[in-house]
C-alpha positions as CSV (number, residue, x, y, z in Angstrom):
1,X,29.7,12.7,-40.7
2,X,29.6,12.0,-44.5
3,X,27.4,9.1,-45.1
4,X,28.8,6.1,-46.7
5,X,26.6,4.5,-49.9
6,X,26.9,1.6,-52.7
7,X,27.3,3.6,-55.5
8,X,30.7,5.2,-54.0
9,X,32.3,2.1,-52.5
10,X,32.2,-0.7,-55.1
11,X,34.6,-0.2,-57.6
12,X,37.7,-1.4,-58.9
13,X,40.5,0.0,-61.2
14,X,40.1,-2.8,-63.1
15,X,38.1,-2.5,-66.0
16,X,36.9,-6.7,-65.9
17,X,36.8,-6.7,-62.1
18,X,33.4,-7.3,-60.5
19,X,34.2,-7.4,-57.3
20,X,32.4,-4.5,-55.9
21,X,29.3,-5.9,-57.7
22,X,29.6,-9.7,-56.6
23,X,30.5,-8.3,-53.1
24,X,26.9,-6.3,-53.2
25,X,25.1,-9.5,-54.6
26,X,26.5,-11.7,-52.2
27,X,25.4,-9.2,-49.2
28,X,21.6,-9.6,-50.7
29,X,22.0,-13.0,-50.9
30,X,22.6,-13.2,-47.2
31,X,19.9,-10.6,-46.3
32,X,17.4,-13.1,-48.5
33,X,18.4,-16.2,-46.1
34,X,17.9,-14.1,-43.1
35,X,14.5,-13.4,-44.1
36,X,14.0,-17.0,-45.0
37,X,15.6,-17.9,-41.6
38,X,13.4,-15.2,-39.9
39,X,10.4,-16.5,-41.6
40,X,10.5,-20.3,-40.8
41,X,11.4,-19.3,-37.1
42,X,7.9,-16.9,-36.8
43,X,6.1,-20.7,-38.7
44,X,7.9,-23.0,-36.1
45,X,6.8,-20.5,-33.2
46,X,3.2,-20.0,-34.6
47,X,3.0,-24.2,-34.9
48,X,4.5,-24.4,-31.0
49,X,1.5,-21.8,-29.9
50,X,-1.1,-23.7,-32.0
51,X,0.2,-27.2,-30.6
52,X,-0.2,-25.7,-26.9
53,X,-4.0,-24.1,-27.6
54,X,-4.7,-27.6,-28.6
55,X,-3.6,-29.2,-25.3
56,X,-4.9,-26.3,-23.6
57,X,-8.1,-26.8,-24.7
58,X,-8.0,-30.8,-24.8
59,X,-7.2,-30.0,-20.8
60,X,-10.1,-27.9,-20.1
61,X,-12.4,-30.5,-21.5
62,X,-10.9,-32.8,-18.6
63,X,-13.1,-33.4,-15.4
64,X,-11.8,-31.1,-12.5
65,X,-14.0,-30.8,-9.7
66,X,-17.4,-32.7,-10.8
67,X,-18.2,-33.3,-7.4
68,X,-17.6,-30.0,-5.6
69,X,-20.2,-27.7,-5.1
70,X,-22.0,-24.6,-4.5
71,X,-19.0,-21.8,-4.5
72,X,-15.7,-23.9,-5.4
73,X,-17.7,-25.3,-8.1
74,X,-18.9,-22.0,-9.8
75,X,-14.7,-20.8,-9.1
76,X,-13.8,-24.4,-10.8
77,X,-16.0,-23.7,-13.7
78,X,-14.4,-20.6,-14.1
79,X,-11.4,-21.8,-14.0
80,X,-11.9,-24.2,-16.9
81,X,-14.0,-21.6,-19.0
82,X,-10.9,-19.2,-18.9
83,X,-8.6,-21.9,-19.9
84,X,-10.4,-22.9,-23.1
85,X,-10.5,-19.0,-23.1
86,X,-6.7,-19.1,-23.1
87,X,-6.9,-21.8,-25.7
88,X,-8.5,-19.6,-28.0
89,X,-6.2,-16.8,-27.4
90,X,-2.9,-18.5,-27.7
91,X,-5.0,-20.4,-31.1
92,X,-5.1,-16.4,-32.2
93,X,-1.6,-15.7,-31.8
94,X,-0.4,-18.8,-34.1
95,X,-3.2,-17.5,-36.6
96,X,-1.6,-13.9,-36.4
97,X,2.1,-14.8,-36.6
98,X,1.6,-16.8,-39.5
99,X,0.3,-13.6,-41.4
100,X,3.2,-11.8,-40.4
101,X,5.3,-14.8,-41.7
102,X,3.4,-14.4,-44.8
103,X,3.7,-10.9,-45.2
104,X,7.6,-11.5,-44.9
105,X,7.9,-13.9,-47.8
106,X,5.7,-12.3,-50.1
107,X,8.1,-9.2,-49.0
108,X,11.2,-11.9,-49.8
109,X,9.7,-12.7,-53.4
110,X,8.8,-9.1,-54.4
111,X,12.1,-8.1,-53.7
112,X,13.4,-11.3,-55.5
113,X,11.8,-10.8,-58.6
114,X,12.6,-7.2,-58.8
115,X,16.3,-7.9,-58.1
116,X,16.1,-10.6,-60.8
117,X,15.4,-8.0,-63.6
118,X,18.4,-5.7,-62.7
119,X,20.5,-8.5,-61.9
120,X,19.8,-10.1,-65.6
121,X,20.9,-6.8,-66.9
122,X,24.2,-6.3,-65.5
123,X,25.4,-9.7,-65.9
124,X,25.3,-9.0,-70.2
125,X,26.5,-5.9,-69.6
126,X,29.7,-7.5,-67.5
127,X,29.7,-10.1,-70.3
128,X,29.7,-7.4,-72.9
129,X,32.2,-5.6,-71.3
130,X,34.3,-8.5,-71.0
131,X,34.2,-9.7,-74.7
132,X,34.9,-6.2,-75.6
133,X,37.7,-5.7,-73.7
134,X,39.3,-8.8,-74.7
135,X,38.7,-8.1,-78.8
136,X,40.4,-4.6,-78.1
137,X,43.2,-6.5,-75.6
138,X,43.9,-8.9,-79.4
139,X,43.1,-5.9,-81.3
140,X,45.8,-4.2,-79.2
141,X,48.6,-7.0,-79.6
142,X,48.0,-7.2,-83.5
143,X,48.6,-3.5,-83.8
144,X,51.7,-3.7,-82.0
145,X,53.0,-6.3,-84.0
146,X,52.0,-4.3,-87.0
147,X,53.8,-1.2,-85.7
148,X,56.7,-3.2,-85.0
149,X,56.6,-5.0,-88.9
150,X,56.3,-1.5,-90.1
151,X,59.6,-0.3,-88.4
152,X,61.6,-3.0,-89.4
153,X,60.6,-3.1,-93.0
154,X,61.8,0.8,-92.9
155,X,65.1,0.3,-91.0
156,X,65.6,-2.9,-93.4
157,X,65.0,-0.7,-96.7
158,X,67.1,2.2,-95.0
159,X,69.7,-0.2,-94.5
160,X,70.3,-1.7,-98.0
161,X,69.5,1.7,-99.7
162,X,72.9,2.3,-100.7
163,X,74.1,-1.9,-101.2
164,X,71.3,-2.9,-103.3
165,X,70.0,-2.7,-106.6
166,X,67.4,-0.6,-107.4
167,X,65.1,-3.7,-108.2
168,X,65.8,-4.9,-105.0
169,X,65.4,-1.3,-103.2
170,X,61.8,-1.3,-105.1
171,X,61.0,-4.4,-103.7
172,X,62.2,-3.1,-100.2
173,X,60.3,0.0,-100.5
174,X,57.0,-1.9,-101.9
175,X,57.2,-4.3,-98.6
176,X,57.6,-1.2,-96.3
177,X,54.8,0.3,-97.6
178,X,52.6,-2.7,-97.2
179,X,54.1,-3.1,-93.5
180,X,53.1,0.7,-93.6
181,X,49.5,0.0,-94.7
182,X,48.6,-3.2,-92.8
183,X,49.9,-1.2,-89.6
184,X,47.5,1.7,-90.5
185,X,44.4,-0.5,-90.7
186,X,45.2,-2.1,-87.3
187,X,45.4,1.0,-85.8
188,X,41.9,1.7,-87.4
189,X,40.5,-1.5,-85.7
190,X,42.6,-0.9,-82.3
191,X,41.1,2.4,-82.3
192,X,37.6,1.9,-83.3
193,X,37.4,-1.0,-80.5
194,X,39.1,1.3,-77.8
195,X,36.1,3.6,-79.0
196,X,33.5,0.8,-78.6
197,X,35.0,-0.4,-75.3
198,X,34.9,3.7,-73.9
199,X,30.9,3.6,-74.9
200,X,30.5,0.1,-73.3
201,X,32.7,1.7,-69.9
202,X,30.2,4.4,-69.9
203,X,27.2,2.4,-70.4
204,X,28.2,0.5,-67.2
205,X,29.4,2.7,-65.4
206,X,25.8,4.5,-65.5
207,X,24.5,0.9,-64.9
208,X,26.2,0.3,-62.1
209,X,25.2,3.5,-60.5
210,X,21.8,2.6,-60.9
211,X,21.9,-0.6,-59.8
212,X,23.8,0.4,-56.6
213,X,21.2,2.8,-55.4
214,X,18.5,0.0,-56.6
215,X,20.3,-2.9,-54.2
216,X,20.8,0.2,-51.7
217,X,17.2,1.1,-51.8
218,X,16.3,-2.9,-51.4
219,X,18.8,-3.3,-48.3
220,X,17.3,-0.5,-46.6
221,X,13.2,-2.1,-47.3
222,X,14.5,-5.0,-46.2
223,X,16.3,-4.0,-42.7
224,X,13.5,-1.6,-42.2
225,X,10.8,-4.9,-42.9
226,X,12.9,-7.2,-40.3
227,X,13.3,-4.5,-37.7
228,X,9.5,-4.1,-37.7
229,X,8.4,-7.7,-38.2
230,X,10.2,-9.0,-35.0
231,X,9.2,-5.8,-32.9
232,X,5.4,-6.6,-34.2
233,X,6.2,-10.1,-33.5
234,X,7.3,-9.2,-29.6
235,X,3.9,-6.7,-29.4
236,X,1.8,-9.4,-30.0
237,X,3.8,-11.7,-27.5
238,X,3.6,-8.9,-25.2
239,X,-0.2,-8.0,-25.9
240,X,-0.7,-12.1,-25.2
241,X,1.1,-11.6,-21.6
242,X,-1.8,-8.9,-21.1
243,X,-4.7,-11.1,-22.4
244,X,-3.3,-14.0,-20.0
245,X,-2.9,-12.0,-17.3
246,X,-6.7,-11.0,-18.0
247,X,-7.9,-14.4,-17.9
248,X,-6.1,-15.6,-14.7
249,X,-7.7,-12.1,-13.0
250,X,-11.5,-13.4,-14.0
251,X,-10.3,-16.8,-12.2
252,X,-8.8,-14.6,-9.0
253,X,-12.0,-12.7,-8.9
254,X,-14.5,-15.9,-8.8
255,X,-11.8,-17.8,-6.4
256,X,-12.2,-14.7,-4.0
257,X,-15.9,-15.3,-4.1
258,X,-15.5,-18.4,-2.9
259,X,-16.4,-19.0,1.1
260,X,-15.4,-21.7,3.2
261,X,-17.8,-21.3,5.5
262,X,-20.7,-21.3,3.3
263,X,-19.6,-23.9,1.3
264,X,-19.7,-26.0,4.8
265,X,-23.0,-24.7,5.6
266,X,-24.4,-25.8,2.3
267,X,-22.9,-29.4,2.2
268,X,-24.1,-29.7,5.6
269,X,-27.8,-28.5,4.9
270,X,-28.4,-30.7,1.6
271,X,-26.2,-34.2,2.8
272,X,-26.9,-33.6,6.8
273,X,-28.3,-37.0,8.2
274,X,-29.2,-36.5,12.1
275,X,-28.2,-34.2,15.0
276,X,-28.4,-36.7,17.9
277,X,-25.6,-39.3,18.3
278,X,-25.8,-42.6,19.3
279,X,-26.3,-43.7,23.0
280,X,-23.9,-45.6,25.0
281,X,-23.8,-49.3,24.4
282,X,-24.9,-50.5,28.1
283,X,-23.4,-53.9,30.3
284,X,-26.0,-56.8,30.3
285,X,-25.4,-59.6,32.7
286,X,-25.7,-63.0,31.3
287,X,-27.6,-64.7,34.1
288,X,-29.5,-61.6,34.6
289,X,-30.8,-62.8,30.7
290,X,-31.2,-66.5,31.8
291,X,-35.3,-66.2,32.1
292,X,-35.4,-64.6,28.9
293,X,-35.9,-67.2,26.3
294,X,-33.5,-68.0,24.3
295,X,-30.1,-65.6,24.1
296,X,-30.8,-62.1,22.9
297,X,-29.5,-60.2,20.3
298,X,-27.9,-56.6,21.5
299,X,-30.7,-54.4,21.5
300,X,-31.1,-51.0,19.5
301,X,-29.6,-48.1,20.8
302,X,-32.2,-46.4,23.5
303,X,-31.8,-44.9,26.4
304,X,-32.3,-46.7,29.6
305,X,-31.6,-47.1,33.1
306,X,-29.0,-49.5,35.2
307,X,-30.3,-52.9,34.8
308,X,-32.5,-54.2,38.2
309,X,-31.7,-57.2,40.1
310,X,-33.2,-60.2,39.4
311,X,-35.9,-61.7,41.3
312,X,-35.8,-64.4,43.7
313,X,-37.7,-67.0,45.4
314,X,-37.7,-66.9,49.2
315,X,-34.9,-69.7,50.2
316,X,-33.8,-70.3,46.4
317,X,-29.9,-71.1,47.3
318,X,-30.1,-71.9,43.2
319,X,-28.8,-67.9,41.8
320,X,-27.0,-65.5,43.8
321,X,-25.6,-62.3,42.6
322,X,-21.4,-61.5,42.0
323,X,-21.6,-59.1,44.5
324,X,-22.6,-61.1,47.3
325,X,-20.2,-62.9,49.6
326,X,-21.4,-66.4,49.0
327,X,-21.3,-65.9,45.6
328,X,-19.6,-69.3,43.6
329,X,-20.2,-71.2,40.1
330,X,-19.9,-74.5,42.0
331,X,-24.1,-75.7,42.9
332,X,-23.9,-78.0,46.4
């Protein structure tokens, strides 16, 4: 298949027409925002990575786990470590697109600038063109009207050659050779303006040939730059997806390091307080007490033995014990 190009396919029969031209410039003009737009999307993206670096790393500084120990704590540490490490990282990508935003506008004004030049120059050769093609257009219209002077001065003298007097037929023939003469010397202007205008045609016709390939050559730098800006752009998004990936493997490996068991064994050998438990709390009778002095407090945990019965005096009807049958609160 034939391939299609500017050069072939912006033209117009008219002479004053730029329509293929404006249509061209108006195409670049578009393809400039969208490297604007492209440009200030890559800044916006690099300013949302940089803003989440900075609350990644704001977060890692938090406390998270002070008071764990021995193998959690190393795996929390870790863990913090490789989030300020994916701080840093995502801190890199906002630095990198950035460049590449960079690189795109210096690309948008080099191509502006050089456009500028060859734009400059076809808009005086349209104007050129233009005035020139209108002072042939009046240059045109006076001839005709010289040609058509000319014609009737002869018919008029051709007419009267036979009814007038031959001062008047001198006078007719002096005014058809003026008519004769002033149509002569427009012709010389109509023609020597048609000549100007053909030179001018050719001069932009070769313009607008090179210009066309120029704006061609620019279109294709400039899909070619967009095309590889955003698949760099998803490389580096993708090569981020790796590095992250990296990071949260470091924090798997030191969480699989992490045992329960020896965590418990080690909280248990640096906080342990004791390995016997307390001893039953053991049932004192009140009146087995009452020779004591005073009423006593409950006495530390120890060890000890069913409490014996308390001594009596031979006959003493004054104490008796619950589990006897005379037992009673009432003294006779």
């Amino acid at each position: 298949m034939r391939e299609l190009h500017f050069r072939d396919n912006f033209w117009n029969t008219d002479i004053t027409s730029t329509a293929g031209y404006d249509s061209i410039i108006q195409h670049l003009n578009d393809g400039k925002r969208t490297c604007k737009e492209i440009e200030d999307f890559m800044k916006a993206r690099a300013a949302i990575e940089e803003k989440y670096a900075k609350d990644l790393l704001g977060l890692s500084k938090k406390v998270c786990g002070h008071s764990e120990m021995n193998t959690l704590k190393r795996s929390l540490d870790v863990f913090k470590l490789q989030t300020e490490n994916m701080s840093l990282s995502h801190l890199h990508l906002a630095q990198t697109m950035r460049e590449e935003a960079k690189k795109l506008e210096d690309f948008r004004e080099k191509q502006k600038e050089a456009r500028k030049r060859v734009e400059q120059q076809m808009d005086a050769l349209h104007k050129q063109k233009g005035a020139q093609y209108k002072k042939t257009a009046e240059a045109k219209k006076t001839y005709d009207q010289k040609c058509r002077d000319k014609e009737e001065a002869e018919q008029n003298m051709n007419r009267n050659a036979t009814t007038s007097s031959s001062k008047q037929q001198e006078k007719l023939y002096a005014k058809t050779q003026q008519a004769k003469q002033t149509a002569e010397e427009a012709d010389k202007i109509y023609s020597q303006n048609v000549l100007v205008l053909g030179k001018m045609r050719e001069e932009w016709l070769n313009e607008h040939v090179k210009a066309c390939e120029f704006f061609e050559k620019q279109e294709v730098e400039r899909i070619n730059m967009l095309r590889n800006v955003v698949w760099t752009h998803l490389n580096h998004l993708s090569q981020q997806c790796v590095t992250s990936d990296e990071i949260y493997e470091e924090v798997r490996k030191s969480l699989e390091q992490c045992n329960v068991q020896e965590d418990i064994e080690h909280f248990v050998n640096l906080r342990r307080t004791g390995d016997k438990p307390p001893a039953p709390v053991p049932y004192e009778n009140f009146y087995n007490n009452q020779r004591s002095t005073g009423v006593r407090s409950l006495p530390t945990a120890v060890r000890r033995g069913a409490a014996p019965p308390p001594p009596t005096a031979e006959n003493d009807p004054l104490y008796s014990t619950v589990a006897e049958p005379g037992y009673s609160l009432i003294r006779y």
